[in-house]
FIZA-288834 format. One record per residue: residue number from 1; chain; x, y, z of N, C-alpha, C in turn. Coordinates in pm, whole numbers, plus 50000, padded with zeros to 5 digits. Layout:
FIZA-288834
[NUM,A,[X,Y,Z],[X,Y,Z],[X,Y,Z]]
...
end
This chain:
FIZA-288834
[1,A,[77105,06588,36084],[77224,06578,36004],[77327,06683,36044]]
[2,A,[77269,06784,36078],[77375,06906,36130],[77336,06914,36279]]
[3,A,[77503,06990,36319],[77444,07030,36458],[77430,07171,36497]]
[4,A,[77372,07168,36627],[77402,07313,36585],[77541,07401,36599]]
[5,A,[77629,07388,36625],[77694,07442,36615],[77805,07419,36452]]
[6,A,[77835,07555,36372],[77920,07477,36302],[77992,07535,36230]]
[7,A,[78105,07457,36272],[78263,07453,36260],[78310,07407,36129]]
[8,A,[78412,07416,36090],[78498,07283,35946],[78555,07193,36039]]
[9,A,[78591,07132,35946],[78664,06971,35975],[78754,07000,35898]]
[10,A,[78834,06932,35956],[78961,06842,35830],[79016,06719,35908]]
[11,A,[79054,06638,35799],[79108,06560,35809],[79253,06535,35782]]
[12,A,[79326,06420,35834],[79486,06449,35760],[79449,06288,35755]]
[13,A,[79593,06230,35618],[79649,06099,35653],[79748,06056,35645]]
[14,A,[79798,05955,35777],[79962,05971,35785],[80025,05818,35666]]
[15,A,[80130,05833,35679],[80195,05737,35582],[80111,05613,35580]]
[16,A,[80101,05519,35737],[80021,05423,35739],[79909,05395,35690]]
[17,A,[79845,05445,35669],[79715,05481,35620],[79583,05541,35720]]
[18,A,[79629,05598,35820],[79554,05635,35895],[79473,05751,35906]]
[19,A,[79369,05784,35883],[79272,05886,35889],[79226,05929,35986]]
[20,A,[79272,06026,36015],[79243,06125,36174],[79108,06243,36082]]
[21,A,[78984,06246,36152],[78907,06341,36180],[78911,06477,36294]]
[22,A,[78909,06556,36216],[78852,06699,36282],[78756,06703,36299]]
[23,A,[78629,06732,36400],[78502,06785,36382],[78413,06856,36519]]
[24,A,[78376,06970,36483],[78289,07022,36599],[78229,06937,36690]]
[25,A,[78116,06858,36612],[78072,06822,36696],[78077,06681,36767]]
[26,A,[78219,06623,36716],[78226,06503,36863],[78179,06412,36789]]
[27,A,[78064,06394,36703],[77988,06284,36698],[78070,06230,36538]]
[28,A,[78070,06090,36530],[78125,06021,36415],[78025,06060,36308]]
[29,A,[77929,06031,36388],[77726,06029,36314],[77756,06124,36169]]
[30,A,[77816,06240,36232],[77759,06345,36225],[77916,06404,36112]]
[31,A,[78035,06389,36134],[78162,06437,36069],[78128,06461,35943]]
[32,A,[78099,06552,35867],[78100,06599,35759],[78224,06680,35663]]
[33,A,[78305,06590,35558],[78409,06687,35512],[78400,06764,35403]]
[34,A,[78488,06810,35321],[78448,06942,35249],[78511,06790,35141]]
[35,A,[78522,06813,34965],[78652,06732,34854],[78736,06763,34922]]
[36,A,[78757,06921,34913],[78981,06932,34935],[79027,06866,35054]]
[37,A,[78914,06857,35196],[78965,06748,35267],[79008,06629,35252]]
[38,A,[78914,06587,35167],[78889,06430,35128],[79029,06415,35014]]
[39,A,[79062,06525,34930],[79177,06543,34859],[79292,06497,34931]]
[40,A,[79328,06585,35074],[79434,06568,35138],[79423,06436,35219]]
[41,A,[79327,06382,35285],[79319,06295,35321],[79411,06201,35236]]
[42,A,[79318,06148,35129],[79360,06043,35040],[79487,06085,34976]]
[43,A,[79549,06160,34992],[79668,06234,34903],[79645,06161,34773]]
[44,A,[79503,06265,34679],[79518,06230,34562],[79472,06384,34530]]
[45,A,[79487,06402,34336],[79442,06486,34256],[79312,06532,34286]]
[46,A,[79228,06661,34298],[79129,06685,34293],[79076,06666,34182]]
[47,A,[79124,06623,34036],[79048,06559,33922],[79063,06376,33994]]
[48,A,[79145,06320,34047],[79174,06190,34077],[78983,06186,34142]]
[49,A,[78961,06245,34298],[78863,06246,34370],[78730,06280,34278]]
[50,A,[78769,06361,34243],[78604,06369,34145],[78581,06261,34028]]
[51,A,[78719,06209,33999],[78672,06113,33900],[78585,05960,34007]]
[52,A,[78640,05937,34130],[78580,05867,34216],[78475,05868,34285]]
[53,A,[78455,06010,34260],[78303,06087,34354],[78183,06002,34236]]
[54,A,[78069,05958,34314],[78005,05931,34265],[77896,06079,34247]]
[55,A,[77835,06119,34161],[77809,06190,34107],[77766,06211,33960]]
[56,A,[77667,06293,33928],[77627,06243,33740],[77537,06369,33790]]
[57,A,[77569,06414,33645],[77505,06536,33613],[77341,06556,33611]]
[58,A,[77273,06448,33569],[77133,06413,33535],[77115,06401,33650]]
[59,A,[77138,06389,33799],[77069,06351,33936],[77147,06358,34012]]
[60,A,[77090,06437,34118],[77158,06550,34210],[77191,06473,34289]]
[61,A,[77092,06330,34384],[77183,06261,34430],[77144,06100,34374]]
[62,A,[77222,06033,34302],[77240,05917,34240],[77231,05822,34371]]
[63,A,[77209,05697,34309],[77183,05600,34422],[77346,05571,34483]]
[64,A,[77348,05510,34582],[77492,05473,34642],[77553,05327,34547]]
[65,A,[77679,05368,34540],[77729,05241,34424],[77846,05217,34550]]
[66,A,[77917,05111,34579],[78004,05056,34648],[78133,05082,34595]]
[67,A,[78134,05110,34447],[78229,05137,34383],[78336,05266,34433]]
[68,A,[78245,05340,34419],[78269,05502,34432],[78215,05571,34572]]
[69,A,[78294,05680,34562],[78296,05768,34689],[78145,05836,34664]]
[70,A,[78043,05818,34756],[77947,05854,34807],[77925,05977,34867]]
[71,A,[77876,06104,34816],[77859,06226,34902],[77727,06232,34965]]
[72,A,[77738,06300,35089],[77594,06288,35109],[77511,06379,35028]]
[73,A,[77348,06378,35083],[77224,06425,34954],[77251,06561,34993]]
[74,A,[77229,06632,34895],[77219,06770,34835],[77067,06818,34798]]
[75,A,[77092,06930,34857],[76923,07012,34796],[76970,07097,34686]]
[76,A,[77037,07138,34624],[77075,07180,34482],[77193,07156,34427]]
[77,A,[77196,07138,34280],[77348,07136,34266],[77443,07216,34275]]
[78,A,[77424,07328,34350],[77532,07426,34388],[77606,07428,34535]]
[79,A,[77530,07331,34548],[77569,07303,34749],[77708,07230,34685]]
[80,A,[77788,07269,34770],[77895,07166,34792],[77923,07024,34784]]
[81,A,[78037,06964,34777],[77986,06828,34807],[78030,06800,34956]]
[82,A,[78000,06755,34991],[78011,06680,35171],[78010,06543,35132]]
[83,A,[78151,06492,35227],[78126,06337,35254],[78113,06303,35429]]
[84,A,[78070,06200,35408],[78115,06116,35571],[78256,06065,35620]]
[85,A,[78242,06113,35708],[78481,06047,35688],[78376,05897,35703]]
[86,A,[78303,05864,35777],[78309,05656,35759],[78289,05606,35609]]
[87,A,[78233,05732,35576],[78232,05684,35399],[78390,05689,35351]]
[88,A,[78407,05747,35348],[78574,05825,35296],[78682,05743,35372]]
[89,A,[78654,05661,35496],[78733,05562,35552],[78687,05426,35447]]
[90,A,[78567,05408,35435],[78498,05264,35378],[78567,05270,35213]]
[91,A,[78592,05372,35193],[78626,05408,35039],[78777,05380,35024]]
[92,A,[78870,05437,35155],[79033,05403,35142],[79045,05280,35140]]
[93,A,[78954,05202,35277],[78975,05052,35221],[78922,04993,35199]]
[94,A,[78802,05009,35137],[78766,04884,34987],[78826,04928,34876]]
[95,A,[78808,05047,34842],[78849,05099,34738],[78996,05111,34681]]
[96,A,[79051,05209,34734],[79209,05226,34730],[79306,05135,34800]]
[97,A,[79224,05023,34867],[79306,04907,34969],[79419,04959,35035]]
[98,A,[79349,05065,35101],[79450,05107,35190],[79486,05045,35333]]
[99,A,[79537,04962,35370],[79540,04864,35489],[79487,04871,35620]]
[100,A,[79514,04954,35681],[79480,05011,35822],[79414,05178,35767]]
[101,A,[79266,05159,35830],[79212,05281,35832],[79118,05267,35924]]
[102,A,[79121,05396,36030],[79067,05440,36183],[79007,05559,36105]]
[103,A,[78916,05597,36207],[78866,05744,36192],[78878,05763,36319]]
[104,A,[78931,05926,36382],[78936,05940,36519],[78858,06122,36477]]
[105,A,[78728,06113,36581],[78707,06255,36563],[78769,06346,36690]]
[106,A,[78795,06511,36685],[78820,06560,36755],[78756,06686,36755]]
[107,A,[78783,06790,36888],[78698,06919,36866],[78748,06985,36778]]
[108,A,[78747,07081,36718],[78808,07130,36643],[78849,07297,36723]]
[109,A,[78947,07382,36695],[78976,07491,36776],[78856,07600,36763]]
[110,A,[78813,07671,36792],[78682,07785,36787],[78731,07864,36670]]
[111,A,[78678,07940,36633],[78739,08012,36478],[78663,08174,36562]]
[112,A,[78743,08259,36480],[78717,08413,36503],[78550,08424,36498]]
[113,A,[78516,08400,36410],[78312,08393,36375],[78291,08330,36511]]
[114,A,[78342,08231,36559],[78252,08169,36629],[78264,08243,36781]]
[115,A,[78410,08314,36824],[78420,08355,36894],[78312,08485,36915]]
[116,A,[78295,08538,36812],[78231,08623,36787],[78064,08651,36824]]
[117,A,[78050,08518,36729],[77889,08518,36752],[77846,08429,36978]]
[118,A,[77989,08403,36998],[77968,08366,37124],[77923,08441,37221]]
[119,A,[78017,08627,37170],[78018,08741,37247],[77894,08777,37230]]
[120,A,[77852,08786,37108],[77702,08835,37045],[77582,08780,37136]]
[121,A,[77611,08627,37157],[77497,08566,37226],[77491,08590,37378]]
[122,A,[77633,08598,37453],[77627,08639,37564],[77575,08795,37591]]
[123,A,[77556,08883,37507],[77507,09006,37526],[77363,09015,37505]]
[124,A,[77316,08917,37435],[77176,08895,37438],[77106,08871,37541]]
[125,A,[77195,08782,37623],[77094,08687,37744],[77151,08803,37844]]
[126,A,[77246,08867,37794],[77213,09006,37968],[77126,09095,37906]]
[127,A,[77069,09115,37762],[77015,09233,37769],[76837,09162,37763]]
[128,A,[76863,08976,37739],[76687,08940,37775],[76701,08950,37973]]
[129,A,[76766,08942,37991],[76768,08926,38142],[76717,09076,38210]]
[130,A,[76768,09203,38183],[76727,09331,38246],[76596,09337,38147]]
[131,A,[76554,09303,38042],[76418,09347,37987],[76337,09260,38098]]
[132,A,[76357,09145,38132],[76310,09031,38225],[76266,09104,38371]]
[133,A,[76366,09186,38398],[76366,09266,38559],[76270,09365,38533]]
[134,A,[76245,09428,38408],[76222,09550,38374],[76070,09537,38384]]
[135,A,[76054,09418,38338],[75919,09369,38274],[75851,09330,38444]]
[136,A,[75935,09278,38513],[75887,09261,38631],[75845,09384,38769]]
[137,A,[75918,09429,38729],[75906,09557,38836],[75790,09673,38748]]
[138,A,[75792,09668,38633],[75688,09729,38617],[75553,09669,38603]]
[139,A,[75537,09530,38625],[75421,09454,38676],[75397,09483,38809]]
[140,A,[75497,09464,38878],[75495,09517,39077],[75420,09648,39058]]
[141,A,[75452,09779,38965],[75486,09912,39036],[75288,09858,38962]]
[142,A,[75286,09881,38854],[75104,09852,38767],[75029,09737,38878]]
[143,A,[75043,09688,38977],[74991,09558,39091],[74932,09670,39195]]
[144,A,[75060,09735,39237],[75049,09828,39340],[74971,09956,39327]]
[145,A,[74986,09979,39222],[74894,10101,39160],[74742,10067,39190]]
[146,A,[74676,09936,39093],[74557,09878,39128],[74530,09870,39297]]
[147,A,[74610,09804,39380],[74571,09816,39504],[74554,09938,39588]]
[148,A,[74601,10034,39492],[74537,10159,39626],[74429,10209,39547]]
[149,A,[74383,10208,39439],[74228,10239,39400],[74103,10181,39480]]
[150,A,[74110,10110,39566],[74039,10051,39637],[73999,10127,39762]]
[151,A,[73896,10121,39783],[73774,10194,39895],[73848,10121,39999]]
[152,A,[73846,10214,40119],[73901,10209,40245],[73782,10114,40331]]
[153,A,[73839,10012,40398],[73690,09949,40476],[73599,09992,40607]]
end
């Protein structure tokens, strides 16, 4: 459901009714949006969207109704809600009969964190790389050691 890498999304929608996706990872599968996306998307009220969110207090995730906007499953009720933009596309037009609706995903730009943890990871693999040399040459120098304990023939 996730990938590994991860980014936000957003979405926009233009007059026509067209729904453009943001998302890390490329995959439609996979586009996960935040409400306030799904807010701006649909240019409606964030009471408008939650009154459409399917959702009920008694069960964390309710069965899927065709009616209503579908979030995906949740492991507590404090997680967020997440939708699918193909849900959130399937929802503009059955639902809101919005005429023409595309989903187009794209990369999304790298964010400061991510730049970050990029630098972080590249300093890792030079500092597994000299433990790697380190580890090797002192197998050579402990090899060579053993071979001169040995009786002369």
């Amino acid at each position: 459901m996730f990938n590994e890498s991860v980014n936000s999304g957003t979405i926009g929608m233009s007059e026509e009714g067209i729904i453009k996706g943001m998302n890390a990872s490329g995959n439609s599968s996979d586009s996960l949006i935040t409400i306030d996306e799904v807010q701006k998307t649909l240019n409606r009220s964030r009471a408008s969207v939650y009154r459409y969110t399917n959702t009920d207090p008694r069960n964390l995730n309710p069965p899927f109704n065709p009616k209503k906007l579908n979030p995906e499953f949740r492991s507590d009720q404090k997680d967020q809600l997440l939708f699918h933009s193909n849900e959130v596309a399937r929802f503009a037009k059955d639902i809101l009969r919005i005429k023409e609706v595309t989903v187009e995903i794209f990369n999304s730009p790298s964010s400061e964190a991510q730049n970050t943890l990029n630098a972080i990871l590249e300093e890792l693999k030079i500092i597994r790389s000299q433990l790697e040399n380190k580890a090797e040459t002192n197998n050579t120098i402990s090899t060579h050691l053993q071979d001169t304990d040995r009786e002369a023939a």
